[in-house]
Residue, then its C-alpha position, 0 to 999 in steps of 0.5 A: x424467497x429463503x433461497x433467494x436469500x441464501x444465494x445472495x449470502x453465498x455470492x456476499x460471502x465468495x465476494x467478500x472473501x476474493x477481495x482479501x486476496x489482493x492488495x486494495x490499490x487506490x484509483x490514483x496518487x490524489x484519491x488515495x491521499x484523499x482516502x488517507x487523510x480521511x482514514x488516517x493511515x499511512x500510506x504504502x506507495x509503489x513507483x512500477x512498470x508493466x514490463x519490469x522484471x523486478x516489479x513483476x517479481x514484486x507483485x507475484x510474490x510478496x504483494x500476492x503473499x497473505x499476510x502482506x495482503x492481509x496487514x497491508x489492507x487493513x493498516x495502509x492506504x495502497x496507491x501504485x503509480x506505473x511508468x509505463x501507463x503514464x500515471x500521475x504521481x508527485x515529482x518529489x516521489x520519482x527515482x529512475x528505476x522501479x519497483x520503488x516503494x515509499x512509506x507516507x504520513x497522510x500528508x504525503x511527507x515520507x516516513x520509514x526509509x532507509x534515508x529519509x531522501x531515498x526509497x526501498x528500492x527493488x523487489x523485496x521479500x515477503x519476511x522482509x516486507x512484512x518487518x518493514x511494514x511493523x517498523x511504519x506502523x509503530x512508527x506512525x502509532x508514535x507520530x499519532x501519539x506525540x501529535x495528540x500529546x502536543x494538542 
C-alpha cells in the first residue's frame, strides 16, 4: 500500500510539473471568456494558422519559452483561435494576417495595443512579450482598482 502511494505521488508530481510547460489554451473563444470573467483575469488571445511561418515562430519560441509560459498561466486567461481550423472568434477581433495577438478585459473590450484599433501584429520576442505582458498586468490592476473605487 505505501508504495501504491508513492507511485501515485510521483505520477501527480511529473503530471503537475509537464502541464507548466506550455501555454494552458482555452477550449475555445466563448469558454475561455467564460473562464475570465469568472477568474477575473485578462485575456491574452491569438488570431493564428498552422501553416504560418511567422505564427510557428511564435509558438516555438516565445510561447515555448519558461517565464512566458510561467506568467502567462498564472496571470492570463489564454485563448488561441486558428484560421485554418476554421475556429470561432469575434468579428471585431479579426485582421487578415496572423499571428495576431490581442490583450482583453474579461468583458472582451481590448486593452494594451499599440492603437486601441489594431493588434500586436507579428511573431514577437520573448523580452519583448514579456514587457508587454507587465504593461497589460499593471494595466488591468489599475482598471481593477479604479472600478472598486467608483462602487
Amino acid at each position: 500500500m505505501h508504495k501504491l502511494f508513492i507511485y501515485m505521488f510521483l505520477i501527480l508530481s511529473i503530471t503537475l510539473m509537464a502541464n507548466d510547460k506550455e501555454i494552458h489554451w482555452a477550449k475555445d473563444f466563448k469558454s475561455g471568456m467564460a473562464q475570465a470573467k469568472k477568474e477575473n483575469k485578462p485575456v491574452l488571445f491569438v488570431y493564428s494558422r498552422h501553416t504560418c511561418k511567422y505564427c510557428v515562430i511564435l509558438e516555438k519560441t516565445t510561447f515555448s519559452d519558461k517565464k512566458v509560459i510561467e506568467n502567462v498561466n498564472k496571470d492570463f486567461v489564454s485563448i488561441i483561435a486558428y484560421s485554418d481550423d476554421n475556429d470561432a472568434m469575434p468579428r471585431e477581433l479579426y485582421r487578415p494576417g496572423t499571428p495576431t495577438i490581442w490583450f482583453l478585459m474579461p468583458s472582451g473590450q481590448p486593452m494594451y495595443q499599440q492603437d486601441r484599433n489594431f493588434p500586436i501584429m507579428g511573431a514577437v520576442n520573448e523580452e519583448y512579450f514579456m514587457n508587454l505582458l507587465n504593461i497589460v498586468k499593471k494595466d488591468f490592476e489599475k482598471r481593477k482598482s479604479n472600478k472598486k473605487a467608483k462602487k
